[in-house]
C-alpha positions in Angstrom: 2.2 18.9 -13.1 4.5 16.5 -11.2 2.8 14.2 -8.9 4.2 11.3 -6.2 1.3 8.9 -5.3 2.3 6.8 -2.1 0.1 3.7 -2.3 -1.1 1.2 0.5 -1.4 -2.1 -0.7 -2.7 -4.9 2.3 -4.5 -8.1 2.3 -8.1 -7.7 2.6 -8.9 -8.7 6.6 -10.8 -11.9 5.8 -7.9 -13.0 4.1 -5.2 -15.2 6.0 -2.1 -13.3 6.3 0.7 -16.3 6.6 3.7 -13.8 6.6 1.8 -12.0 8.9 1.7 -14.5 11.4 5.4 -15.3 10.5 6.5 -12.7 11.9 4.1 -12.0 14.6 5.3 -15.5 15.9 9.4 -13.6 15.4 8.6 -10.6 17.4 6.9 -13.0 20.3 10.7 -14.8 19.9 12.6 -11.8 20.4 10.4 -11.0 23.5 8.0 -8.8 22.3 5.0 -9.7 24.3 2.6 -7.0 22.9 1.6 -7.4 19.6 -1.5 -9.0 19.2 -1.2 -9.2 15.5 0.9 -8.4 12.8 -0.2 -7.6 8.8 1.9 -7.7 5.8 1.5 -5.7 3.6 3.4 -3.3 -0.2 4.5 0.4 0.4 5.2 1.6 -3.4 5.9 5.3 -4.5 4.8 6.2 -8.3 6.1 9.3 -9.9 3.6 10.7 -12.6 2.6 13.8 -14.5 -0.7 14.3 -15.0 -2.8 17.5 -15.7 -4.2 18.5 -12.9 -4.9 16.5 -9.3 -8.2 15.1 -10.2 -6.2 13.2 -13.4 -3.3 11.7 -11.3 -6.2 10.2 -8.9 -7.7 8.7 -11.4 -4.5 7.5 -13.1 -3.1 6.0 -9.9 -6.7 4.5 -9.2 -6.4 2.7 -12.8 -2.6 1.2 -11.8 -3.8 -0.1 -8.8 -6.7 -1.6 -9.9 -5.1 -3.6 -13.1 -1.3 -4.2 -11.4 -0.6 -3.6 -8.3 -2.9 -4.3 -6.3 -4.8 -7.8 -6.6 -8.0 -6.9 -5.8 -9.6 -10.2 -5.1 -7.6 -10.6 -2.0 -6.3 -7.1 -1.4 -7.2 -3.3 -0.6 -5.1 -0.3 -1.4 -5.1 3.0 -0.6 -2.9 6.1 -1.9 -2.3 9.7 -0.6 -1.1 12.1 -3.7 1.2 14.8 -3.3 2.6 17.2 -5.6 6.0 17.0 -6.5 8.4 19.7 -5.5 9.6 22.0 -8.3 12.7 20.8 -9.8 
């Protein structure tokens, strides 16, 4: 079965986030007095095939866990979704 995994991939919140305050200190700038704080962070889409929904978890778990995500310094997260029929 076809599955898309949307993954979530941030810096961990004890971590210092300097593109984060980058463009926290951009928005204040353009006169955007509200945000308090601002996080940087990946948005990556994975197509896979995998036998059934419990396999593609565990699959997309593995890839995060030993490329995209550096799990020192970062967290991830991932919704999975079935692919529509094609």
């Amino acid at each position: 079965m076809d599955y898309l995994a949307k993954i979530y991939v941030t810096l961990k919140p004890a971590v210092n986030d300097p593109q984060g305050v980058t463009v926290l200190g951009a928005l204040k700038n353009l006169g955007f007095s509200s945000p308090a704080n601002v996080r940087v962070g990946k948005y990556l889409e994975v197509s896979l095939d995998a036998e059934s929904q419990d396999a593609a978890n565990a699959q997309v778990d593995e890839m995060c866990q030993k490329l995209l995500a550096n799990i020192v310094i970062e967290q991830y997260r991932f919704d999975l979704e079935e692919s529509p029929s094609k």
